[in-house]
N, C-alpha and C positions, 0 to 999 in steps of 0.2 A: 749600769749607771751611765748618765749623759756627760760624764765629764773630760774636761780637756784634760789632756796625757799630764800637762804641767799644772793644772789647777790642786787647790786643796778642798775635799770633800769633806765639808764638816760634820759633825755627829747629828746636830740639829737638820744638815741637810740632807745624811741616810735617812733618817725618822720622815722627812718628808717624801723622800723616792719610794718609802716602802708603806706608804699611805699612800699615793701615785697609784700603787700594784693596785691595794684592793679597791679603789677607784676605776681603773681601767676590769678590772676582774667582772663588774655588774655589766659590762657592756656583751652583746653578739661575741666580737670579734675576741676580745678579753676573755669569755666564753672559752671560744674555739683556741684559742690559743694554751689556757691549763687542760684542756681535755686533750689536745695533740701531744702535749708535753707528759701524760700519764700522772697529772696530776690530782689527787684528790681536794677538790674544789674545797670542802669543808675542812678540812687539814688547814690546808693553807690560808683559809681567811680568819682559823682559830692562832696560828702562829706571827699572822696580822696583826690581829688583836693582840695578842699578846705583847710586841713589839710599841704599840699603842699605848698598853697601858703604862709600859717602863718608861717610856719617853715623856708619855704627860706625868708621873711622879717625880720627876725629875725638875731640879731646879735650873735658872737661868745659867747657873754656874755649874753645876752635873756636865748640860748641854755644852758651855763652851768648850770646856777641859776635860771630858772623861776619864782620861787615863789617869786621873788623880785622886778618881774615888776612892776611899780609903773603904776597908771592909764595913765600918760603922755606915760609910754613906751607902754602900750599896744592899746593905740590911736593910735602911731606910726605903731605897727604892722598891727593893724587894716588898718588903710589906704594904709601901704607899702603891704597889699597881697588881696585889695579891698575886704575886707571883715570887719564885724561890731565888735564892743567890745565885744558884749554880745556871740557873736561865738566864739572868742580869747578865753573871760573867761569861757566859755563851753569847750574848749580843754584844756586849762589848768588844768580844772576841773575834769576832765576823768582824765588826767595823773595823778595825785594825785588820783583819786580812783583805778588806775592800781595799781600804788608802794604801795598804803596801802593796799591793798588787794594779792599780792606777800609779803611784810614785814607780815601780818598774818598768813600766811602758816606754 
């Protein structure tokens, strides 16, 4: 992620760096770059997508606050981007070890 050591990376702003990936991912070098990495291209623009869809079920206020989703809201997501809790609370989960690990820097 492009961010400065002291900035705050917001949730709305992971959702956009990781729509950036499968944006850069269609190009040559975007290419060459998951294939060097032993990446399975089709994995990874499925776990795209998927990130995609939690993000767009998400409300204006999901996006500002995350960490306040209550089980009920994250059921909601869940269902609004057909995808399970336990994937919600995995991406939630990641973004908090992104900004703590940018806040350690």
């Amino acid at each position: 992620m492009s961010t400065h050591p002291n900035s705050t990376l917001s949730f709305a702003d992971f959702l956009r760096e990781v729509t950036h990936v499968r944006e850069v991912m269609v190009t040559p070098a975007g290419r060459g770059v998951v294939h060097e990495a032993g990446v399975e291209p089709s994995c990874l623009l499925e776990r795209i997508h998927l990130v995609e869809r939690i993000g767009a079920a998400m409300t204006a206020q999901d996006l500002a606050d995350p960490g306040s989703l209550t089980f009920a809201d994250r059921e909601r997501v869940a269902s609004g981007s057909d995808a399970s809790v336990d994937e919600v609370d995995d991406l939630l989960a990641r973004y908090r070890r992104i900004v703590g690990a940018a806040g350690s820097r």
